[in-house]
C-alpha positions in Angstrom: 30.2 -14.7 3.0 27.2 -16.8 1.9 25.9 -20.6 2.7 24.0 -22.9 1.4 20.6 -23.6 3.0 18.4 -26.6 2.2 16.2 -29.2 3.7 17.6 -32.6 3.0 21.3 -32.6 3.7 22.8 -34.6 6.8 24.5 -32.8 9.9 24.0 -29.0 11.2 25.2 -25.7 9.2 26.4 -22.5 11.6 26.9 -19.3 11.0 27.8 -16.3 13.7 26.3 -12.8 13.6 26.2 -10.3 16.8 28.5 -12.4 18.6 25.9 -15.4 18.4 25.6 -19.0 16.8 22.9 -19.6 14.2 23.0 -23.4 13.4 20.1 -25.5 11.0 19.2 -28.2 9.4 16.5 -27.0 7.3 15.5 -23.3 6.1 12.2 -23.4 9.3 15.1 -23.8 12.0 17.1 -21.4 10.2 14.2 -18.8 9.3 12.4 -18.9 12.6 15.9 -18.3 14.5 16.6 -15.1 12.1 13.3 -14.1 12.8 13.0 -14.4 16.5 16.4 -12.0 17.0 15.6 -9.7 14.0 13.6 -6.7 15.0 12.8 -5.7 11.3 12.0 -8.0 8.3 11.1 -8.7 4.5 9.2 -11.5 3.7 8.8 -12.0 0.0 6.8 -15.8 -0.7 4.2 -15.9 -3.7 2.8 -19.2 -1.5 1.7 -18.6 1.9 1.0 -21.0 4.8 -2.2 -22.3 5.5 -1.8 -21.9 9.4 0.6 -18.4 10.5 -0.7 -19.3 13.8 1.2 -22.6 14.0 4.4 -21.9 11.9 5.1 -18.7 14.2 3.7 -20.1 17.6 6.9 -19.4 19.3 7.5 -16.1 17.5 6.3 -12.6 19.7 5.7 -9.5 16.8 6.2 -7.6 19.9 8.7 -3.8 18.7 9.0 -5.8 15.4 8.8 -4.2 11.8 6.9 -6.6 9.7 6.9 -6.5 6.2 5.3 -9.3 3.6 5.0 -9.1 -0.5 3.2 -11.8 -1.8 0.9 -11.7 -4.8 -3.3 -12.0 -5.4 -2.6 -13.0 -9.2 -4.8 -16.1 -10.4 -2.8 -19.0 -9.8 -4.6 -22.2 -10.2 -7.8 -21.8 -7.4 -4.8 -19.7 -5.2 -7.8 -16.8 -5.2 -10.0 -18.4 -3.2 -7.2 -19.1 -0.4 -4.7 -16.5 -1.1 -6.7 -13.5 0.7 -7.2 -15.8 3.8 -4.0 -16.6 4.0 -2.9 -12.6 3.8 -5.6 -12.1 6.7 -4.0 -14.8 8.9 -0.8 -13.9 8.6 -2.0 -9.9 9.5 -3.7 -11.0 12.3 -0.8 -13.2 14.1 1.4 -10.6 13.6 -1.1 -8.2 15.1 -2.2 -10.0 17.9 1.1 -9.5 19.6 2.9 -6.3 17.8 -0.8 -4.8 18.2 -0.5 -3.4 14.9 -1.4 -4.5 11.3 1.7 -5.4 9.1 3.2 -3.8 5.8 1.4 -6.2 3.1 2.6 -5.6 -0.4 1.4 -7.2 -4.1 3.3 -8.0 -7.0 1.1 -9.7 -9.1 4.0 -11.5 -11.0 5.9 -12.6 -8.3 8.0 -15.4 -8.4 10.7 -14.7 -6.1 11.6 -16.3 -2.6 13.4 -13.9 -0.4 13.5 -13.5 3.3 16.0 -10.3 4.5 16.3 -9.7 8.4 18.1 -6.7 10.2 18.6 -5.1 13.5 19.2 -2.1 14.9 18.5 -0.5 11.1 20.9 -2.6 9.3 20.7 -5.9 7.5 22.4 -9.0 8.7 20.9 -11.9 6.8 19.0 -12.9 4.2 18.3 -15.8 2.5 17.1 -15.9 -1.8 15.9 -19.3 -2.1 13.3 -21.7 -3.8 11.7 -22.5 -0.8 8.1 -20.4 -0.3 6.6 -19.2 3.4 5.0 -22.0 3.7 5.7 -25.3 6.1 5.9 -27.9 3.1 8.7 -25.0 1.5 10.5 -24.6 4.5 10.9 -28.0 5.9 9.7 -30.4 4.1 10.2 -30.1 0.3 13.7 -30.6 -1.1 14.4 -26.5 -1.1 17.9 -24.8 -2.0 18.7 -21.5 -1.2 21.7 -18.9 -0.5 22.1 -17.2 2.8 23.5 -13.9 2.4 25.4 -11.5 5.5 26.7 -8.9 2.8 25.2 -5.6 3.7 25.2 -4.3 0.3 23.8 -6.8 -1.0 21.2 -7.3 1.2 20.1 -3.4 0.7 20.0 -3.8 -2.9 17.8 -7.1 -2.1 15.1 -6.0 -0.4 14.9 -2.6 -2.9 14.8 -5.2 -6.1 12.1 -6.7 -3.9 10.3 -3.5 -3.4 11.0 -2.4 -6.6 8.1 -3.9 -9.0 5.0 -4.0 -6.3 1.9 -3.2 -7.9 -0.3 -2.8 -4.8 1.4 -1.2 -1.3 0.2 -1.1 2.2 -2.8 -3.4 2.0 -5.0 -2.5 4.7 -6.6 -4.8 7.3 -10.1 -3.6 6.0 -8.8 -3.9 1.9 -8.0 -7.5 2.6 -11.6 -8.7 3.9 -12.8 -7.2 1.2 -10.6 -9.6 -0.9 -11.5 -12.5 1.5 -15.7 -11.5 0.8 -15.3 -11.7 -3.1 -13.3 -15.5 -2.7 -16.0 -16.2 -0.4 -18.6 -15.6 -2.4 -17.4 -17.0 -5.5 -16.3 -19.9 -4.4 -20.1 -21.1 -3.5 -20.3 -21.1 -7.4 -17.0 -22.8 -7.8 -16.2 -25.4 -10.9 -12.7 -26.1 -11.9 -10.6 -24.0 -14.1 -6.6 -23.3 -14.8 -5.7 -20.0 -13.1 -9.4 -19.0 -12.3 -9.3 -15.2 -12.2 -12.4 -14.2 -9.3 -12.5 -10.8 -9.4 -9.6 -10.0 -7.0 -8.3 -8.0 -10.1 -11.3 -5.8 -10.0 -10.9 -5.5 -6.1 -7.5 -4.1 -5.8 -8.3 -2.0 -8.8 -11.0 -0.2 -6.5 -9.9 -0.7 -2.9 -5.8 -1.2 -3.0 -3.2 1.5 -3.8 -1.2 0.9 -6.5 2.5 1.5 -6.4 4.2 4.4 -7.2 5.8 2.7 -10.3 2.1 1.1 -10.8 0.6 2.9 -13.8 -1.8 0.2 -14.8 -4.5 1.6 -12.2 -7.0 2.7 -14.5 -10.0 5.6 -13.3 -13.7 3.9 -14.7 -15.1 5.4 -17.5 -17.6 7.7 -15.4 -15.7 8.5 -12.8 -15.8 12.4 -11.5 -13.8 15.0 -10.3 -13.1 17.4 -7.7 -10.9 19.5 -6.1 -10.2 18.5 -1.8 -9.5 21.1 -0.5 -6.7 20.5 2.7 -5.2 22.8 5.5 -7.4 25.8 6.8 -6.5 29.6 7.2 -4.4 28.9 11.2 -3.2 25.9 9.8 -1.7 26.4 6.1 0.1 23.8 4.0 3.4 25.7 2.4 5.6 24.4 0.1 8.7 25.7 2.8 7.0 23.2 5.4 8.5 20.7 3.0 5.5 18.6 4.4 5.7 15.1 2.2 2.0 14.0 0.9 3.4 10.2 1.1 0.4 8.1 2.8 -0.4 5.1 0.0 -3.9 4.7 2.5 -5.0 8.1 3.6 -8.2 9.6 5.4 -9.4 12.8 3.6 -12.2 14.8 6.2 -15.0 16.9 5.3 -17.4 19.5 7.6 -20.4 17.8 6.3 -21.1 14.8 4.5 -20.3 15.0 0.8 -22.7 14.0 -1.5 -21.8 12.6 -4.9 -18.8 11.1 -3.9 -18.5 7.4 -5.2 -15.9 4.6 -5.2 -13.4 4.9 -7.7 -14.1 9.3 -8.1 -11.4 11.3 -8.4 -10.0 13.9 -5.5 -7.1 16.5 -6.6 -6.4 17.9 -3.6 -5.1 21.4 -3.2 -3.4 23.3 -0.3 -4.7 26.0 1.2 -1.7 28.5 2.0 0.3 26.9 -0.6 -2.1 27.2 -4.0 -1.1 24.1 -5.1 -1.8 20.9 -5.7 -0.6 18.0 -3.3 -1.6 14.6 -5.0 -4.6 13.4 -6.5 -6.8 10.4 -5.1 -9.4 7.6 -5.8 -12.5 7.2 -3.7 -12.2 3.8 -1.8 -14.9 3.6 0.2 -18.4 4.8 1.5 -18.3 8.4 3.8 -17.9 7.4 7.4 -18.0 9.2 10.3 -15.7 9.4 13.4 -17.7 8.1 16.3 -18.2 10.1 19.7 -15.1 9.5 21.7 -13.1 9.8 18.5 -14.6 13.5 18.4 -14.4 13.4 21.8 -11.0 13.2 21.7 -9.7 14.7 18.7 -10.9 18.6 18.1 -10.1 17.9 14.5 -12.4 15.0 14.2 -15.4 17.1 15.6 -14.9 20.1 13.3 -14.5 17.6 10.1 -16.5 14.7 11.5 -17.1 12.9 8.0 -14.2 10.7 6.1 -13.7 8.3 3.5 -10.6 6.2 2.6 -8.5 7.0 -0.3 -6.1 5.5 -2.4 -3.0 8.3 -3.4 -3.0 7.5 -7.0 0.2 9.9 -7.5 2.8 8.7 -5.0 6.2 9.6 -7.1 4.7 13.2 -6.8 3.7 13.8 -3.2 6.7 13.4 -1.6 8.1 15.6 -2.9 5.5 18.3 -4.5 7.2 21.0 -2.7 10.4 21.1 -4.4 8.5 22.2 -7.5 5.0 23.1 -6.6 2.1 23.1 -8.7 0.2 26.4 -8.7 -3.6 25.7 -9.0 -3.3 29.2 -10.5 -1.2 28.7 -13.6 -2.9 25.3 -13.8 -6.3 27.4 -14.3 -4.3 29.6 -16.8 -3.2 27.1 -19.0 -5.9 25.1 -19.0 -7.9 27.9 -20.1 -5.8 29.2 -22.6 -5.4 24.9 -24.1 -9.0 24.6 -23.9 -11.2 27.9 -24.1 -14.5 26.2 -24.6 -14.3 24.1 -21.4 -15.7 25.0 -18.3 -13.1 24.1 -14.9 -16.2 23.9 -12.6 -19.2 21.4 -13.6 -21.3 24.7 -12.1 -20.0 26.9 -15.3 -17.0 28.5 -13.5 -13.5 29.2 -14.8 -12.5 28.8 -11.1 -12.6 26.9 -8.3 -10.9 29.5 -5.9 -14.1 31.0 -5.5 -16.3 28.1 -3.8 -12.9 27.9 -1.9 -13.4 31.1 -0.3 -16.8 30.5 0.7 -15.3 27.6 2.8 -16.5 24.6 0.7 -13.9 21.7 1.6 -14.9 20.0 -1.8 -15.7 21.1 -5.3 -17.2 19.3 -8.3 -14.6 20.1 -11.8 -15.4 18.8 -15.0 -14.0 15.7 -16.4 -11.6 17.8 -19.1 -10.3 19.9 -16.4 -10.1 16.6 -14.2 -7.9 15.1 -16.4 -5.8 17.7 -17.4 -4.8 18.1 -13.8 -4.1 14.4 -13.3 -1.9 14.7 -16.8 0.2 17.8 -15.2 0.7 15.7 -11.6 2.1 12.9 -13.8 4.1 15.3 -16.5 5.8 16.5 -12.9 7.7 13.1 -12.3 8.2 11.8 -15.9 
C-alpha cells in the first residue's frame, strides 16, 4: 500500500505499522516519527540541513544504524557548505549513538529517498521531491510516495546503494573536505557550479565504490607489496576470511619510508601466497600511542600505521573462492615481460625480502600494474 505525502494539503494522513498509528501533515512529522521508532535507516538527500542539531533535537542515535548518501559534486557554491553540513550531521548522530555514521557519495545524485526498518526488515520508506533539509521537509510545497511494500523497499535502498562513488566517509576524510572549502572560500568570487578541489580530495583521501572505476592512481605513484598475517597467525584461503574494509589500517614493525599519499600497496597473505586486495596510501605513517600499545599486543609489535583506501572492493570479499597465487603471478609476469625487473632492487621476486621478515617491499611500476590489471581481470 502506498500514500501520498506532502506539505500543503489540509487535515492529518495515518497509516498503521507494528500495531501503531503514524499520522502527518507534512513529510518532518512524518519523517521524524519514522525515524524515532526505526532502529536502522537510509537517508538519501543531495541538500542537507544547515542545522542537524535542531531538525533532530528530539531524535536519540542511541542502538541506531545510521546511514546517509548525499553528494560533494559542485553545485552552485554547495562546496563550500556541503562538507560542513556532512560533519554536522556525523557528529549529532555521534554524540548520542557514540559512533560515526555510514556517509556515502554519489556525485550525481538527484534522488530523495528516506527507507526505515526494524528488527532487520523494512517498513517504510518514502521517494519523494522533498530533500533533508527543513525548508524540503516542511516548508516547501514537496510530494512524495510512502511506501510499506517490503520488496520494494529492498530493491530501494539497493538502487540507492547501487551507483555511490565514494563509501564509508570517515570522520577524519570529511575535515579534510571541510579544510579545502575553508580555505578556498577566503578567495571566494562568484561562479556557476564552482568546482574547489573537493574532486581532488576524495580522489586522495575517500574510497571509491566498488562499482567506482573512475579513481585514477597519479602518474608517479609507486608500488609495493604489504605483506599481512605472520607465520602463528596465517591468512588461508579455507579461513574464507573476506578483505571487505572500504577504510582500513595497514601496520608496519618500523616506520616505512617512501610511502606517500596516493602509493600503491598489493597486499599479499602470508600462509595463503596470494594476493588479498590492493590499496592507495591516504595518509601520513602514524603511530598507535602508549595505552593503545598498552593494550593491544598487536599494536606494540606493529606500532606504525597509515590509512588506506581498498581500491579493489568487488575482489576482497571474496579472493578466496579463487585465490590469486603471488607465485603464478611472478611466472606470468615473467614470462609477458622478460626484460622487467618485479623488485625496484633488481629481483625477480619478492618472496625473498619476505622471508627475511620485511612487512613491505618496493615492486616496479610494470610489475605494479600488472598485478592491479590481474585483481581487476578476477571480477570482470
Amino acid at each position: 500500500m502506498s500514500h501520498i505525502v506532502n506539505n500543503f494539503d489540509e487535515g492529518r494522513a495515518a497509516i498503521g505499522v507494528f500495531g501503531k498509528s503514524y499520522s502527518w501533515k507534512s513529510h518532518k512529522e512524518l519523517f521524524l516519527a519514522l525515524m524515532e521508532d526505526c532502529d536502522e535507516c537510509l537517508l538519501v538527500s543531495p541538500f542537507l540541513a544547515s542545522n542537524f542539531a535542531s531538525l533532530f533535537s528530539n531524535i536519540s542515535f542511541e542502538r541506531k544504524k545510521v546511514e546517509l548518501i548525499s553528494t560533494c559534486s559542485p553545485r552552485g557554491d554547495d562546496q563550500f557548505s556541503k562538507p560542513h553540513a556532512l560533519k554536522k550531521f556525523g557528529e549529532v548522530v555521534k554524540a548520542t549513538k557514540g559512533e560515526w555514521p555510514t556517509i556515502g557519495l554519489d556525485q550525481n545524485l538527484h534522488s530523495k529517498v528516506y527507507v526505515f526498518r526494524k528488527e532487520g526488515s523494512p517498513f517504510a520508506g518514502i521517494v519523494t521531491s522533498a530533500n533533508l533539509t527543513d525548508n524540503g521537509l516542511a516548508r516547501n510545497h514537496e510530494t512524495g510516495i510512502l511506501l510499506q511494500s517490503k520488496d520494494a523497499l529492498v530493491n530501494l535502498e539497493s538502487t540507492c546503494r547501487k551507483h555511490l562513488d565514494y563509501v564509508n566517509l570517515s570522520e577524519w576524510q570529511v575535515d579534510k573536505l571541510c579544510q579545502t572549502a575553508d580555505i578556498m572560500e577566503r578567495n571566494y568570487t562568484p561562479q556557476k557550479d564552482r568546482e574547489i578541489g573537493l574532486k581532488s580530495i576524495l580522489n586522495n583521501y575517500a574510497t571509491p565504490s566498488a562499482g567506482n572505476r573512475s579513481t585514477a592512481l597519479r602518474d608517479g605513484t609507486k608500488y609495493y607489496i604489504k605483506v599481512s598475517g605472520v607465520k602463528d597467525r596465517p591468512i588461508l584461503p579455507a579461513q574464507r576470511r573476506p578483505v571487505n574494509q572500504p577504510l582500513c589500517i595497514l601496520t608496519f614493525a618500523k616506520a616505512p619510508k617512501g610511502i606517500s599519499l596516493g602509493d600503491c600497496l598489493l597486499e599479499v597473505a602470508v600462509g595463503g601466497a596470494c594476493f588479498l586486495s590492493y590499496y592507495a596510501c591516504a595518509s601520513a605513517v602514524r603511530e598507535f600511542t602508549g595505552e593503545e600499545k598498552a593494550t593491544n599486543s598487536d599494536h606494540k609489535r606493529w606500532p606504525y600505521y597509515i590509512y588506506a583506501n581498498n581500491l579493489s572492493l568487488n575482489y576482497g570479499p571474496t579472493w578466496f573462492e579463487k585465490p590469486l597465487l603471488y607465485n603464478q603471478v611472478v611466472e606470468d609476469f615473467k614470462r609477458e615481460y622478460p626484460s622487467y625487473s618485479v623488485t625496484t632492487a633488481g629481483g625477480d621476486h619478492f618472496k625473498g625480502a619476505m622471508q627475511m621478515g620485511h612487512s613491505y617491499i618496493r615492486v616496479t611500476k610494470q610489475f605494479g600494474e600488472y598485478v592491479r590489471f590481474r585483481i581487476d581481470a578476477q571480477i570482470g
